[in-house]
C-alpha positions, -999 to 999 in steps of 0.1 A, spaced: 0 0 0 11 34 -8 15 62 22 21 98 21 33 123 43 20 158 42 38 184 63 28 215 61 46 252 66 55 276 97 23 285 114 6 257 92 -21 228 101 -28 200 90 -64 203 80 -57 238 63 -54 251 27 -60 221 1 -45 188 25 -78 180 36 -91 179 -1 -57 157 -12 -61 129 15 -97 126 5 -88 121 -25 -57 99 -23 -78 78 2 -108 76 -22 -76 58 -41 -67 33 -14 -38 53 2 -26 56 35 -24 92 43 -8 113 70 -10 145 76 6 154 114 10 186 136 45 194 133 59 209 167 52 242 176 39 251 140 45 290 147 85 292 161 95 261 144 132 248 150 143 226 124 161 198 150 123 193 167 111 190 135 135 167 118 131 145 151 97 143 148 92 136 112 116 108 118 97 93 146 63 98 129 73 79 96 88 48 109 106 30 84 101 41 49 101 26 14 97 27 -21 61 31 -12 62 62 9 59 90 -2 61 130 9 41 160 4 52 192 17 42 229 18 64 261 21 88 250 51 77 215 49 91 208 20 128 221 33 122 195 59 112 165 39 145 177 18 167 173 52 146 142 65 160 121 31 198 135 38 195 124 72 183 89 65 208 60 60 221 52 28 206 24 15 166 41 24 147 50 -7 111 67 -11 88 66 -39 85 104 -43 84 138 -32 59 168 -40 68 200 -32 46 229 -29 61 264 -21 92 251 -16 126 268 -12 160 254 1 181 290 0 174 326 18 140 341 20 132 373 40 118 353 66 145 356 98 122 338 122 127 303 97 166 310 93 179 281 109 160 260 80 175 273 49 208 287 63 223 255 70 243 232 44 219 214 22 232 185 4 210 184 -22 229 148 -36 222 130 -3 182 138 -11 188 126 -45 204 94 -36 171 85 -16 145 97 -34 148 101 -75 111 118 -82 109 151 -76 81 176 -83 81 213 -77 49 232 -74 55 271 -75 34 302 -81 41 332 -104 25 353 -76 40 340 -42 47 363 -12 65 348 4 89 321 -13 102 342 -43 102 322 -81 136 320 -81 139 298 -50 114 275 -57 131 270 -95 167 271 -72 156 239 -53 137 224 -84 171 231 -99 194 210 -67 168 184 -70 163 175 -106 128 184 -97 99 181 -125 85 223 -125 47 228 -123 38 266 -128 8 276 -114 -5 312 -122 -18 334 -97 -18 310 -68 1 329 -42 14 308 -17 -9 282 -22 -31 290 8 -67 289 13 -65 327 19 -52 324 -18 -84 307 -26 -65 273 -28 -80 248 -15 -78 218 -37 -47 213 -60 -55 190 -86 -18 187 -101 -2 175 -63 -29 149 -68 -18 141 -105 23 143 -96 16 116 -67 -6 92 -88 21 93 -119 51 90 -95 35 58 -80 29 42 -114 
């Protein structure tokens, strides 16, 4: 059986934006969804988190998979480089993502550390990059820098902001569609 992981973002929840619309509809599909509370959603600390998603997921495999939103997806990315080197998932979807600065201080720990982009590679070899032409937050050209470290397939999605229900998002149809292909 397939299982997916969706973390979301700094200040985020797990039944917000469009997650509760994508684990309807992946378990309409038979999937195993997850979608946690990371620790302390609104002063996140990337060790707490890191230890946590580790503890939640258990073992993974080529049937695991991740979904991640804004700072989520900078976590999955340093969840795979910290796992040992013979682990493999089936995929990872990012939405919003970003591995390099933003003007966000309060997240700096997250993207000012060394990424070793390789080390995510090695464990997981589908990558898919959802971005916005209109995002306030996570600039274009960080999204497409990650996509870039990652070998990530690039989705473009106009006027979608930061992919928030505020934004008026609150199903994502092409998450849906990256998972289902990935898992082929």
């Amino acid at each position: 059986m397939n299982r997916v992981f969706v973390i979301h973002g700094w200040e985020g929840r797990p039944d917000g934006h469009w997650f509760p619309w994508l684990a309807l509809e992946l378990r309409a599909r038979g999937w195993e969804v997850n979608a946690p509370q990371m620790p302390r959603a609104a002063e996140p600390k990337v060790k707490e988190w890191l230890e946590f998603l580790r503890k939640y997921v258990g073992k993974p495999s080529r049937h695991t998979y991740f979904v991640g939103h804004s700072l989520g997806c900078i976590t999955i990315a340093r969840y795979l480089v910290a796992l040992p080197a013979k682990a493999k998932v089936g995929g990872c979807v990012f939405v919003a993502g970003f591995s390099g600065r933003i003007t966000e201080p309060e997240i700096a720990e997250f993207y000012s550390l060394l990424f070793d982009a390789e080390k995510a590679k090695a464990r997981c070899e589908k990558f898919v990059m959802v971005f916005s032409d209109n995002d306030p937050f996570v600039p274009l050209e960080k999204s497409l820098e990650m996509a870039q470290q990652l070998g990530a397939k690039t989705i473009l999605q106009r006027n979608k902001g930061h992919f928030c229900a505020q934004d008026g998002v609150t199903a994502l149809p092409s998450v849906l569609t990256a998972l289902l292909k990935m898992s082929e």
